[in-house]
N, C-alpha and C positions, 0 to 999 in steps of 0.2 A: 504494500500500500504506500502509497506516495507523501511524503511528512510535508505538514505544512512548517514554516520558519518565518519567524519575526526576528528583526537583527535591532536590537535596541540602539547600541553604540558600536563604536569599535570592537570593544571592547566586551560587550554581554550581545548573548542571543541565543535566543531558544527554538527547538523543534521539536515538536508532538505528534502523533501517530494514534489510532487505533487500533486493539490486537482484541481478542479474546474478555482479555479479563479489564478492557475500558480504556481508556485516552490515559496515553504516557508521556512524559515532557522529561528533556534532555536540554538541559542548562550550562552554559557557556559564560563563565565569568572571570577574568584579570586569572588569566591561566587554569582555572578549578573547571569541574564539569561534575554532575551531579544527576542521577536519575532519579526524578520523582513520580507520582502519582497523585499527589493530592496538591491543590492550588494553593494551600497555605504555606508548604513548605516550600513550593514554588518562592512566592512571594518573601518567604524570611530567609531565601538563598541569594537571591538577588539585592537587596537591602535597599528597595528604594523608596525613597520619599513620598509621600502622596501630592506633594505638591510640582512636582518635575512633569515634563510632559511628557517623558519617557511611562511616568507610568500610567496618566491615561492612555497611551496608547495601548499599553498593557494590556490594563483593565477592558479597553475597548476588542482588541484581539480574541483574551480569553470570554468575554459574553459574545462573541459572533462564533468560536467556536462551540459554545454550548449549545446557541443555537441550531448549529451545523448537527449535532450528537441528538435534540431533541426529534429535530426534523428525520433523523436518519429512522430512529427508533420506531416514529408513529411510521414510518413504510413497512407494509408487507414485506 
């Protein structure tokens, strides 16, 4: 399956995927990389502010992908 990727900075950028067992995210940070599963520890890997624009974009990202995950679900 084909990973979607949001590149924050130079420096941070994340790719997620769906498998089996739900939507997984692979975190790219000032050298570190990180696989999670849950949004939260997404967000306490990254360490960003809520005020940067980088993490509306985030924030923007990860709700169009949920979107993407609800709409997949209600299809046959």
């Amino acid at each position: 399956m084909k990973r979607d990727k949001l590149r924050l900075s130079q420096h941070q950028c994340i790719e997620t995927y769906r498998d089996h067992n739900g939507r997984a995210y692979v975190a790219y940070s000032s050298g570190a990389s990180v696989f999670v599963r849950d949004i939260a520890d997404l967000r306490r890997f990254l360490k960003l502010p809520k005020a940067l624009p980088m993490r509306e974009s985030l924030e923007s990202w990860l709700a169009s992908l949920g979107d993407q995950d609800t709409s997949q679900q209600a299809e046959p």
